[in-house]
C-alpha positions as CSV (number, residue, x, y, z in Angstrom):
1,X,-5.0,14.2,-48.4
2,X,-4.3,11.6,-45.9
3,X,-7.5,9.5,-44.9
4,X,-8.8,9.6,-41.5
5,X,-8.1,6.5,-39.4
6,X,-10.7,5.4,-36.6
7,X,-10.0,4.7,-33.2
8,X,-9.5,1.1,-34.2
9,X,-7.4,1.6,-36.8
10,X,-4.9,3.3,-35.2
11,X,-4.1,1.3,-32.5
12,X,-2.1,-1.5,-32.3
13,X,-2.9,-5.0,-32.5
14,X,-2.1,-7.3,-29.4
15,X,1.3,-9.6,-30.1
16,X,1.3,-13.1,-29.9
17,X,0.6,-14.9,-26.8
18,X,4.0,-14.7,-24.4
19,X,5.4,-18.2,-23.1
20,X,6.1,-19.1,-19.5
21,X,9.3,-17.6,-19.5
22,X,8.8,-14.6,-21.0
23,X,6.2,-13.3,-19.1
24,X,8.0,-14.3,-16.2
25,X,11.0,-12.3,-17.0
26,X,8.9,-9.3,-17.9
27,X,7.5,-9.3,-14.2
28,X,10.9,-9.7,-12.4
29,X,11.6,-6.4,-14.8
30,X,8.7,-4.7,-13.7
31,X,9.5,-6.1,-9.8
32,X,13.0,-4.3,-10.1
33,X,11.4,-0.9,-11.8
34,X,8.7,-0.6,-9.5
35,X,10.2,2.7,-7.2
36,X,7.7,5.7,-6.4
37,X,4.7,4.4,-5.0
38,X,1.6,3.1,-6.6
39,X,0.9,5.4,-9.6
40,X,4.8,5.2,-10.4
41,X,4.4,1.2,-9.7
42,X,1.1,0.9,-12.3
43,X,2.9,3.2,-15.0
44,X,5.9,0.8,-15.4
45,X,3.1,-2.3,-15.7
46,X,1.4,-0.1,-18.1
47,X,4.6,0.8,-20.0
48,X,5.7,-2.9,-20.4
49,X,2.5,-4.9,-20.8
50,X,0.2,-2.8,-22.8
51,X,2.5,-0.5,-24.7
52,X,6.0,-2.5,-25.3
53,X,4.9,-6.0,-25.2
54,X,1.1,-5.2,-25.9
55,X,0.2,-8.5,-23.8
56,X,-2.9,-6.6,-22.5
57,X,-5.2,-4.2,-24.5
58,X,-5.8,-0.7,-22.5
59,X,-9.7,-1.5,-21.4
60,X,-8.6,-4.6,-20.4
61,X,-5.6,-3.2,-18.2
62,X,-7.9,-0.5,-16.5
63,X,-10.8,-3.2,-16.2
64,X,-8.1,-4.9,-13.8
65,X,-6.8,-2.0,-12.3
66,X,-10.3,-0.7,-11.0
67,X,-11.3,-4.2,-9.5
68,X,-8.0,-4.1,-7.6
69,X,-8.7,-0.6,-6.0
70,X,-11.8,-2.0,-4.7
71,X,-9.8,-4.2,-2.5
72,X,-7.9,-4.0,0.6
73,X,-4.4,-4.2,0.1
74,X,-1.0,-2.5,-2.2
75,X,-3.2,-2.1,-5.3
76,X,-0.3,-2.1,-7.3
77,X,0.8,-5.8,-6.2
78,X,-2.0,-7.2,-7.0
79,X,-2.6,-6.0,-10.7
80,X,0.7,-7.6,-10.9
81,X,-1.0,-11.0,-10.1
82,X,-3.8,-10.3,-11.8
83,X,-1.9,-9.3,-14.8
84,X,0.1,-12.5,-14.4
85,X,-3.4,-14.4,-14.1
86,X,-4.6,-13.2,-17.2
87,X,-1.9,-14.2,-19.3
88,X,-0.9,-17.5,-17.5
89,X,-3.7,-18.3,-15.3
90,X,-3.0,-19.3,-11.6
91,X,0.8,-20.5,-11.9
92,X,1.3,-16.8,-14.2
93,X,-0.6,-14.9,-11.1
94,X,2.1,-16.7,-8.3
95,X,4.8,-15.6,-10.2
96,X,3.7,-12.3,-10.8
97,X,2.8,-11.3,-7.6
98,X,5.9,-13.2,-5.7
99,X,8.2,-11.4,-8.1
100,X,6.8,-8.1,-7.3
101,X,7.4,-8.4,-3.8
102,X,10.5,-10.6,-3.9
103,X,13.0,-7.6,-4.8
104,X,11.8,-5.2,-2.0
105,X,11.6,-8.3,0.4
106,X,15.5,-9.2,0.2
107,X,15.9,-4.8,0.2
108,X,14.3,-4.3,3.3
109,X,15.7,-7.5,5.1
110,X,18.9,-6.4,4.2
111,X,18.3,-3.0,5.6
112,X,16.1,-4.2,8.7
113,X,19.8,-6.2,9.6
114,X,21.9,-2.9,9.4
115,X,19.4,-1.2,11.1
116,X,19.5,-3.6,14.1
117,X,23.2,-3.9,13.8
118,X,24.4,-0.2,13.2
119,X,21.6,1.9,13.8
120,X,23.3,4.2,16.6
121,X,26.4,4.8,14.5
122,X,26.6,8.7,14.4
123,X,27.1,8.5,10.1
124,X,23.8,5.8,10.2
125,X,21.8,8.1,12.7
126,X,22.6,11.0,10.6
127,X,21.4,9.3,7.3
128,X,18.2,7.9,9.3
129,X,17.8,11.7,11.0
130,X,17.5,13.2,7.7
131,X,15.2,10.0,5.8
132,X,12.5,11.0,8.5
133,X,12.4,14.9,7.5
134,X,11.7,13.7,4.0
135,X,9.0,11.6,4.6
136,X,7.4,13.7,6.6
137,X,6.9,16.1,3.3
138,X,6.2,12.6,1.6
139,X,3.3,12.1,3.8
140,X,2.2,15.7,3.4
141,X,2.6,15.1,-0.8
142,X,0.3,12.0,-0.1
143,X,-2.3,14.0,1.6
144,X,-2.6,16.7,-1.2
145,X,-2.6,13.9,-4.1
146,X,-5.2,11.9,-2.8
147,X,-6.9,14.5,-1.3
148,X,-7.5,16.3,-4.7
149,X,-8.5,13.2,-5.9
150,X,-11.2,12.2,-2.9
151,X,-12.7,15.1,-1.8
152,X,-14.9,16.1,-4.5
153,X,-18.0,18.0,-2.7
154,X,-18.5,19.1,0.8
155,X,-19.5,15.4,2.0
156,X,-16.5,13.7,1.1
157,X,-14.7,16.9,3.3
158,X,-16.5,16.7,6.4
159,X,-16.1,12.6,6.1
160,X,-11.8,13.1,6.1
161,X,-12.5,16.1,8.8
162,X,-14.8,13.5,11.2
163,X,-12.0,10.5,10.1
164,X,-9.0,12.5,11.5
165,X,-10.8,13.5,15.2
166,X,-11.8,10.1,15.3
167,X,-8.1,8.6,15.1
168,X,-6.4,12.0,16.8
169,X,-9.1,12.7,19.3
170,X,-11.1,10.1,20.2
171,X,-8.8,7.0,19.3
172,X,-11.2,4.8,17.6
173,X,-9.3,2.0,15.8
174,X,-8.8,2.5,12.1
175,X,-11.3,-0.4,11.5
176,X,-14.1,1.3,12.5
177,X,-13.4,4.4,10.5
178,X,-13.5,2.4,7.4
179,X,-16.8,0.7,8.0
180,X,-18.5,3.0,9.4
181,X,-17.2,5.4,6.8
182,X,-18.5,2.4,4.3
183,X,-21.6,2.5,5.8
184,X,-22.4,5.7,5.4
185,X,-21.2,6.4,1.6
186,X,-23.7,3.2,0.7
187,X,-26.6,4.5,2.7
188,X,-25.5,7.8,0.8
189,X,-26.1,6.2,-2.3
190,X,-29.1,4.0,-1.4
191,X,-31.0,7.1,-0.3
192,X,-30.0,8.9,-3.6
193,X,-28.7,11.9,-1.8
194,X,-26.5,13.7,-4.7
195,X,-22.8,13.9,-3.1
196,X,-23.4,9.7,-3.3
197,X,-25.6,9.0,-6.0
198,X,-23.0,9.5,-9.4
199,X,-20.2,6.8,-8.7
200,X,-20.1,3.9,-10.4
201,X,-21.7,5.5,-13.4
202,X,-19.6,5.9,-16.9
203,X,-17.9,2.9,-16.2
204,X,-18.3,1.0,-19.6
205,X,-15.9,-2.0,-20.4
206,X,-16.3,-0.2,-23.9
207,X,-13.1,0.1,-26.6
208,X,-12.7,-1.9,-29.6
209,X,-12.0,-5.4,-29.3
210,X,-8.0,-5.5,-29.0
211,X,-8.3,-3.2,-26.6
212,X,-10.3,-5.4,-24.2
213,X,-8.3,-8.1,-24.8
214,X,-5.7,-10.3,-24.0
215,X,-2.6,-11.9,-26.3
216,X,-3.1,-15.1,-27.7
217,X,-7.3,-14.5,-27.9
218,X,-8.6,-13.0,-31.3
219,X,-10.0,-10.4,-31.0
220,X,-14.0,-10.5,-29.6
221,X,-13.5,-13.9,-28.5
222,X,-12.9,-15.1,-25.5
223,X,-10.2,-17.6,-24.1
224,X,-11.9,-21.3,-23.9
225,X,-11.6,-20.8,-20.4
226,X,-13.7,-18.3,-19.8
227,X,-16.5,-19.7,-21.7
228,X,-17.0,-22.5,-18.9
229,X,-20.1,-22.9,-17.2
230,X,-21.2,-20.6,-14.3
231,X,-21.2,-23.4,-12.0
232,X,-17.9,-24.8,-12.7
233,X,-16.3,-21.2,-12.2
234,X,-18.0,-20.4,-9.1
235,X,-16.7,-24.1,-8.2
236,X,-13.6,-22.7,-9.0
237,X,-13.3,-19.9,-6.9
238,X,-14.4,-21.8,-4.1
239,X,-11.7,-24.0,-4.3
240,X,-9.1,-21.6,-4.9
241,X,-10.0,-19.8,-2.3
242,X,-10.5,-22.3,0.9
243,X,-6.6,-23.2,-0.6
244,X,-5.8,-19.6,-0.1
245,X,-7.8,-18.7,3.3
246,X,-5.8,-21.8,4.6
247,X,-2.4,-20.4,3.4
248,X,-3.3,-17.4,5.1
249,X,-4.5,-18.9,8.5
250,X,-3.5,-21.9,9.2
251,X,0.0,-20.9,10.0
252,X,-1.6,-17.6,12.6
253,X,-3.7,-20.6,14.3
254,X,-0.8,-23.2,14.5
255,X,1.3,-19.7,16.1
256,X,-1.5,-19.0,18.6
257,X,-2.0,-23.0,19.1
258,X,1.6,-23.7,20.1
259,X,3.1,-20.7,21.5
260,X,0.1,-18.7,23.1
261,X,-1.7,-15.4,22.1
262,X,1.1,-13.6,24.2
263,X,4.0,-14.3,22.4
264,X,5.7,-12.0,19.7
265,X,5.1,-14.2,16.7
266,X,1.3,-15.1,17.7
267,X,1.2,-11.2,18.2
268,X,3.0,-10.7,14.8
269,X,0.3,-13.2,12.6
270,X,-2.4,-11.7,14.5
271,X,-2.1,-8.3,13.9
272,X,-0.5,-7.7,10.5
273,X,-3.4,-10.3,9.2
274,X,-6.2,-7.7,10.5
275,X,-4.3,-5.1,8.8
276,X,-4.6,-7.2,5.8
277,X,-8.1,-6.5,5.6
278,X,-8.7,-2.9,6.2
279,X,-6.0,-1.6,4.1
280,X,-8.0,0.3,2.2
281,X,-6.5,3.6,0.5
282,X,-3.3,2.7,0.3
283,X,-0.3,2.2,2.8
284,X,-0.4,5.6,4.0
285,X,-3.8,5.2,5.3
286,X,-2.9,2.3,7.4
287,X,0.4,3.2,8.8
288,X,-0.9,5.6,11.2
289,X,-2.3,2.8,13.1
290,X,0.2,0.1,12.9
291,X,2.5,3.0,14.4
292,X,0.7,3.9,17.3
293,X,-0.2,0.3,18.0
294,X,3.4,-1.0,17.8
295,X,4.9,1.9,19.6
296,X,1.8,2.7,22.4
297,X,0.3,-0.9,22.4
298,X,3.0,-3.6,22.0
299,X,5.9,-1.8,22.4
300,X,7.8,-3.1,19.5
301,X,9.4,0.0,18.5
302,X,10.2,3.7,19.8
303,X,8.2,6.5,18.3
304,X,11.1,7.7,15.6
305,X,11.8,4.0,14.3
306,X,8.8,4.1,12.2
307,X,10.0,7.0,10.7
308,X,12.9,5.4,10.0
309,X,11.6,2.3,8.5
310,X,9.3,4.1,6.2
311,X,12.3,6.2,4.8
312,X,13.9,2.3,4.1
313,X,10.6,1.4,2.7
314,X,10.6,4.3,0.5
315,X,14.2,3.8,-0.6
316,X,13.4,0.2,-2.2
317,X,11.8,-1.3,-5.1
318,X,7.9,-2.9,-4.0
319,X,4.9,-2.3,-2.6
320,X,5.3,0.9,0.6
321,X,3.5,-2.0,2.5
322,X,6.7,-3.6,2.8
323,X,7.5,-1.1,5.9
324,X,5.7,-3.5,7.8
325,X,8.3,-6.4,7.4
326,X,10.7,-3.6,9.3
327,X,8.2,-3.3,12.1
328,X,8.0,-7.3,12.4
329,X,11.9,-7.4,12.3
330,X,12.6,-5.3,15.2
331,X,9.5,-7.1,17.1
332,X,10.8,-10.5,17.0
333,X,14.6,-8.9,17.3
334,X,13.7,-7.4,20.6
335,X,11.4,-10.2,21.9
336,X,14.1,-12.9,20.0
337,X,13.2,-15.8,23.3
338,X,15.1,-18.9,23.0
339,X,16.3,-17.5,19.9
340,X,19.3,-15.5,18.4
341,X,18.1,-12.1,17.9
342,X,18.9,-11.8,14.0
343,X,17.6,-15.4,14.0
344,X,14.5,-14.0,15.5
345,X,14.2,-10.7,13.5
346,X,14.9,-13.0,10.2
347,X,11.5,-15.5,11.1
348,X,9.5,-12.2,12.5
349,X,10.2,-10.1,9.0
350,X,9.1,-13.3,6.9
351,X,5.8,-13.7,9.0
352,X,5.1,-10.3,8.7
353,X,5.2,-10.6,4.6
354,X,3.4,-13.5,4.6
355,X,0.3,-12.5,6.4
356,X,0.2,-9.0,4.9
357,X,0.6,-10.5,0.9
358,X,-1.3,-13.9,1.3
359,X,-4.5,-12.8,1.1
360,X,-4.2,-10.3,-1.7
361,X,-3.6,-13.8,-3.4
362,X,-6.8,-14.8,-2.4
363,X,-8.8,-11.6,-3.4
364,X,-7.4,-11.8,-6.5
365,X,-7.7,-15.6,-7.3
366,X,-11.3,-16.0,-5.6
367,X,-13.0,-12.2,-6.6
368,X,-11.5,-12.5,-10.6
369,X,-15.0,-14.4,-11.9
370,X,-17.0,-11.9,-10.3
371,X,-14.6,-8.8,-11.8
372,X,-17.8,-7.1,-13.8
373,X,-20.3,-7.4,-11.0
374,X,-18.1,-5.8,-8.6
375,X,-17.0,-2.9,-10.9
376,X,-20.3,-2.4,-12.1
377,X,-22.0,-2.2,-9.2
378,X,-23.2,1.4,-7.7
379,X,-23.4,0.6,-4.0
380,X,-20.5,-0.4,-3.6
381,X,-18.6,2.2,-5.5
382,X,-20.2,5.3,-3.1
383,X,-19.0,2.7,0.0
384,X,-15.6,3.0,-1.5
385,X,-15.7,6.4,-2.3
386,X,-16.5,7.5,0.9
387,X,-14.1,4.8,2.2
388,X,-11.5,7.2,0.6
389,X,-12.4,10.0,1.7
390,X,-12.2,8.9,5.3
391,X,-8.8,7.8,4.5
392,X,-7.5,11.6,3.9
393,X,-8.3,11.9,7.7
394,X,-6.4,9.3,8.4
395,X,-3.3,10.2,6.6
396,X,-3.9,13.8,8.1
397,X,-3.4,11.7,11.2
398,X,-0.5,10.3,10.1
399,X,1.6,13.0,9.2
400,X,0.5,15.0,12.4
401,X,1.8,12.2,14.5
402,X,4.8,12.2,12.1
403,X,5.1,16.1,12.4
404,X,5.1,15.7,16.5
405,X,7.9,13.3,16.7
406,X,10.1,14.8,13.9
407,X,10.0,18.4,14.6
408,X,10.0,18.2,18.7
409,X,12.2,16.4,21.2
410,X,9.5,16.3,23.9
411,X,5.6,15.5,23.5
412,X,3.4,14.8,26.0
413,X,0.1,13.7,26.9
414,X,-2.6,16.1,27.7
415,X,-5.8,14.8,29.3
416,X,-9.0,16.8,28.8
417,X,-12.4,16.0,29.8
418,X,-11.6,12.5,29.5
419,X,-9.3,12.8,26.1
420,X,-5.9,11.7,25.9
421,X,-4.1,14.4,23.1
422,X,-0.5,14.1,22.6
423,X,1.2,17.8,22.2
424,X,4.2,19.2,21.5
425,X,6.6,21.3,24.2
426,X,7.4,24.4,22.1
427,X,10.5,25.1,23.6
428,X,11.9,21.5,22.5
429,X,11.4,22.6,18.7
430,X,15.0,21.3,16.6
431,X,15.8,23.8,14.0
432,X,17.7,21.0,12.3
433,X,15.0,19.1,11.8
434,X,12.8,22.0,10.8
435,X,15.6,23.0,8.6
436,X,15.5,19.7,6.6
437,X,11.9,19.8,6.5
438,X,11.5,22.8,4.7
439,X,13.9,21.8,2.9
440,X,12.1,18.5,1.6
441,X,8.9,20.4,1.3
442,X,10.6,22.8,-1.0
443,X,12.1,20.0,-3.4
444,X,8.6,18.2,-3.6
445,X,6.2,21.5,-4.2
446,X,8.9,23.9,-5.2
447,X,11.3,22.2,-7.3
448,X,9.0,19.2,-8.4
449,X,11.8,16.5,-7.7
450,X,10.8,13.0,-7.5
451,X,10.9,10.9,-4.4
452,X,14.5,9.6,-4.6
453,X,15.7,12.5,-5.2
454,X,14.2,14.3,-1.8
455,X,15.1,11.5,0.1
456,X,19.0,11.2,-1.4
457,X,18.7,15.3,-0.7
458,X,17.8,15.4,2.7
459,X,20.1,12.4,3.9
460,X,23.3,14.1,2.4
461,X,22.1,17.2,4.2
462,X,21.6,16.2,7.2
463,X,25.2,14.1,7.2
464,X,26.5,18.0,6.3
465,X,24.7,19.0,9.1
466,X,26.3,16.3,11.4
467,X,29.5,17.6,10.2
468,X,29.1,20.2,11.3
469,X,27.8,19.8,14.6
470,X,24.7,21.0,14.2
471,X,22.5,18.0,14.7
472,X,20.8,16.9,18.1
């Protein structure tokens, strides 16, 4: 008979310590793999860190990954950096989280330029035409996953219900939904009232000792590093993060300094550095109001562009976040000054990454010594919870605004007792585009293929359909 192994037994010790170099060529690996979103984005880190190269033991690696969906911010980018600070401290958490972006970066520059450049070519428009049916059915995929995941009881419903009139109906700014959303899961939980009161339990940083670990450490020790004082680690963060903050704002305040809150590039910093912050939920949550305030408020793109530049977004390797660089491309290329447009486009897309990733450097850099208190603590976990759930109402949102420009030629604006609703005009329904829709939908729900594969689908489709003659 073959005797019975424990837990411990069976798993795998953690490898040797990786140098420099090879960690660094593990994360460009992961940078180029990382296609499908956030859960698709973790599973390739998981893959390669914990099961291949078993740098990281499996408590360890979900220890990270549930501080870093506390923050705002592409969750998925910053385990990166935080993976790359565990094994190689600062310098290893740079490189991690620059390589992660770096490949969809150069992607969606590259695509931003041949938007600009050939984006009413009938063959591009075609291709673009049938990228925003298959997002829209992306969008809708993103509202059942999370959903399913979010609304657990009838609270964390009528929170997504009151989050979605509140963007749709009333128009209050996405910030507001998630603290007062905040606001009301931790009174929730403070109160004790029962739809609050059980997160943050059953969290236990428990597993045997390779598992919580880290290469190079034996195991139930710690690195020497982490056995430094209180006082010099809080020191620590301080430090790292004033360097960070500065990163971050020093070049928005030198923009608004010199050139003036009105122009594009002060605009650019300002914005996309508040979005920074209230990113909560994912990209999807936010994109909703980065569209309506680049299309309604600034003027930086037409309703269908965003559209088309999350269908880029979705095409490349990197954070979905990375849609934004598109919006800051066509900003600066349409408000280019002194400048030559692509010249213009070039600076605006660059700014744009740089405001939106910066400060997940600092949350990760600054919050890591205080990684047990955080996860730990219950508060905070009901104020995050219900943070979520508000965010279902938002992506509701999105793919409604998504649904009204995709489906209809004509919307307009309906004014009732003081509300401003955009609507459809029936009659200006496009079968194509319904066409392409259904057929998205189908491949998602129906046929279970993956992301690529709908969006490849519904391109070549609707360049049939322009064959033919049968598109708008």
């Amino acid at each position: 008979m073959a005797p019975v192994l424990t837990q411990a037994e069976t798993r795998p010790h953690l490898a040797e310590a990786p140098s420099f170099g090879e960690a660094t060529r593990a994360f460009g690996r992961i940078a180029c793999l990382s296609f499908g979103g956030p859960a698709g984005q973790i599973a390739v880190m998981h893959r390669i860190l914990v099961e291949e190269k078993r740098w990281i033991g499996e408590e360890r690696f979900l220890h990270a990954l549930n501080f870093c969906m506390l923050l705002p911010g592409p969750e998925a980018q910053q385990l990166a950096t935080y993976c790359g600070w565990l094994l190689h401290r600062t310098l290893g958490g740079l490189v991690a989280g620059l390589l992660f972006v770096l490949p969809g970066f150069l992607a969606m520059m590259a695509l931003s330029i041949v938007y600009a450049a050939y984006g009413e070519v009938g063959i591009v428009e075609a291709l673009f035409f049938g990228l925003k049916a298959a997002v829209l059915a992306i969008v809708l995929q993103a509202v059942v996953r999370i959903g399913g995941r979010a609304l657990k009881n009838r609270w964390m419903i009528g929170l997504a219900a009151l989050a979605f009139l509140a963007i749709f109906v009333f128009g209050v700014p996405f910030p507001l939904i998630v603290a007062g959303a905040g606001v009301i899961g931790l009174a929730g939980q403070r109160m004790g009232h029962p739809a609050f009161a059980s997160f943050g339990r059953g969290e236990s940083a428990g597993g045997d000792a390779a598992s919580n670990g880290i290469a190079g450490t034996e195991p139930g020790r710690q690195r020497p590093e982490a056995r430094s004082s209180r006082r010099k680690s809080r020191r620590s963060a301080i430090v790292t993060a004033a360097i960070c903050l500065a990163l971050w704002l020093l070049p928005t305040g030198a923009l608004l300094l010199l050139l003036g809150p009105n122009d594009v590039f002060s605009q650019i910093a300002v914005f996309f550095s508040q979005m920074a912050v209230v990113t909560f939920g994912g990209a999807y949550a936010v994109l909703a109001y980065v569209a309506q305030e680049a299309v309604a408020t600034y003027g930086w793109l037409r309703p269908g562009e965003m559209l088309d530049g999350l269908g880029l977004a979705e095409t490349t390797p990197g954070p979905l976040i990375m849609v934004t660089q598109f919006v800051g491309f066509l900003a600066a290329f349409r408000e280019p000054g002194t400048l030559d447009p692509f010249v213009a486009g070039i600076l605006g897309a660059c700014l744009t990454t740089w405001v939106t990733f910066a400060p997940c450097f600092l949350w990760i850099f600054a919050g890591a010594p205080f990684i047990e208190r955080l996860r730990q603590n219950r508060a905070l976990s009901a104020a995050l919870a219900a943070i979520t759930a508000a965010v279902v109402g938002v992506i509701v949102n999105l793919a409604v605004w998504f649904a009204l420009h995709v489906l209809f030629a004509s919307v307009r604006t309906l004014s009732v007792i003081g509300l401003t609703l955009e609507v459809p005009v029936l009659s200006s329904l496009d079968p194509a585009a319904l066409a392409l829709v259904l057929l998205a939908l189908a491949a998602i729900f129906v046929a279970r293929l993956g992301m690529l594969a709908t969006l490849g689908l519904c391109a070549a489709a609707s360049v049939a359909l322009d064959g033919f003659g049968l598109l708008p």
